[in-house]
C-alpha positions, 0 to 999 in steps of 0.5 A, spaced: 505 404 484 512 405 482 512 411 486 509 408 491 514 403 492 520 408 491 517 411 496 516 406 502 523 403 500 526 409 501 522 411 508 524 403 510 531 405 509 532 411 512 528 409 518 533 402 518 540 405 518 537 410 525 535 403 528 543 401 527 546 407 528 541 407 535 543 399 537 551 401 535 550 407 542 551 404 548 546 407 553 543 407 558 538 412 559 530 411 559 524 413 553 527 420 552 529 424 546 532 430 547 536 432 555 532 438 555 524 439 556 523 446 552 521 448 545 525 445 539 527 450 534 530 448 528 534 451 520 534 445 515 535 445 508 530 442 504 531 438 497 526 433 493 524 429 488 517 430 484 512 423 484 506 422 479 508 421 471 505 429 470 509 432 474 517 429 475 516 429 466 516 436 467 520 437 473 527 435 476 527 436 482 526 441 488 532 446 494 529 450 499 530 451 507 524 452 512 524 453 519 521 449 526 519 449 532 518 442 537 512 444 542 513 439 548 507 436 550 509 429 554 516 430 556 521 429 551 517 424 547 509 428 544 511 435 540 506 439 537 511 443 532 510 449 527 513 448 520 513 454 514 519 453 509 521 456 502 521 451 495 523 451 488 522 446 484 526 446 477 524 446 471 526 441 466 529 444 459 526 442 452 522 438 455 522 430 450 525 435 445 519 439 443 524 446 445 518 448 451 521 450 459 517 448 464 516 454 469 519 453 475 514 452 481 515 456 488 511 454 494 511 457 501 507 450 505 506 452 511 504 446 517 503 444 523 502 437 526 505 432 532 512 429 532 512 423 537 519 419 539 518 412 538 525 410 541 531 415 544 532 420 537 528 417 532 521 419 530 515 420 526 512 426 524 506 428 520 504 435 518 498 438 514 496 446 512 497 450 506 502 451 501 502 458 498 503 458 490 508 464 490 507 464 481 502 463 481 500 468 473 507 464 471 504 457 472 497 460 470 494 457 476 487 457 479 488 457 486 493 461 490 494 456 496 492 449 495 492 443 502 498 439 504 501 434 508 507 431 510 509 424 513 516 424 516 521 419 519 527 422 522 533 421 526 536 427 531 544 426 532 547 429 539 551 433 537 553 435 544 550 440 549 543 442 547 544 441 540 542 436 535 542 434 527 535 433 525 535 429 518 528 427 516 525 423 510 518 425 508 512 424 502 510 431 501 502 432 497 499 437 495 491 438 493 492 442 486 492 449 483 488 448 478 480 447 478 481 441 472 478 436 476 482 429 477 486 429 473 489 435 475 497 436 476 499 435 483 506 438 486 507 432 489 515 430 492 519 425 497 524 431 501 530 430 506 531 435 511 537 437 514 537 442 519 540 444 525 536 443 532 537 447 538 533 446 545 531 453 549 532 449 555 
């Protein structure tokens, strides 16, 4: 339930600081996102924090990068977009003291999903495919790959020209590596995503 709070609170203030920035911005323009009608390719860095008590007790938290590419569908307002990433997530040392390391986890997610712009730059996002388990031996794993998901909300900053600032704030869920039934760790994490965005168009 607390996760679940922090969650909301924080996707409900990032979502209200782009709504301020967006009423602070004189325009003019109609329901548009971006002044380009071609594909979207974006290179951001990722970070996180893990949920669940099993999870966030072993781990800190977790840095990677990932790739993207923004389909237009509807003009500047619908994308299909194709997502693959790189994370590792840390292990916390001497875990409540009983002198055991927790194996870091390195995850390739791999998705695709629709990104639509509710209002000029601001969005949301949803995502689903696979995430490769890359140590898998390491972390005694029964799966290689597990199902993900991820909702987001984000903003795109003009930064002049064809180019743009991409920040978005996502729930990143996985099903688990392990075939232990419910109560099975799941590497779950609440991500910010930076990256730099650029139309081919």
């Amino acid at each position: 339930m607390k996760s679940s709070f922090k969650i909301s609170a924080l996707i409900l203030a990032f979502a209200g600081l782009s709504f301020g920035a967006k009423a602070q911005t004189a325009t003019t323009t109609t329901k548009t996102s971006t002044s380009s009608n071609g594909v979207i390719l974006s290179i951001g860095v990722d970070a996180g924090l893990p949920t669940g008590s099993s999870f966030k007790d072993a781990y800190k938290w977790n840095l990677g990068g990932s790739i993207q590419a923004d389909i237009p569908v509807i003009s500047n307002s619908l994308y299909v977009t194709v997502n693959a990433g790189y994370d590792n997530v840390f292990g916390k040392k001497n875990i409540d003291g009983l002198g055991i390391d927790a194996t870091n986890v390195q995850l390739l997610p791999v998705k695709a999903g629709l990104k639509y712009f509710i209002v000029p730059h601001f969005y949301v996002q949803g995502e689903a495919g696979a995430s490769f388990l890359l140590n898998k031996s390491d972390l005694n794993a029964d799966k290689t790959a597990a199902f993900v998901y991820a909702p987001q909300v984000g903003y795109q900053f003009p930064l002049g020209g064809k180019s743009y600032l991409d920040a978005g704030v996502r729930y990143e869920g996985n099903s688990s590596f392990y075939n232990t039934g419910d109560n099975a760790p799941k590497f779950n994490f609440v991500g910010l995503r930076v990256a730099y965005a650029f139309s081919t168009k």
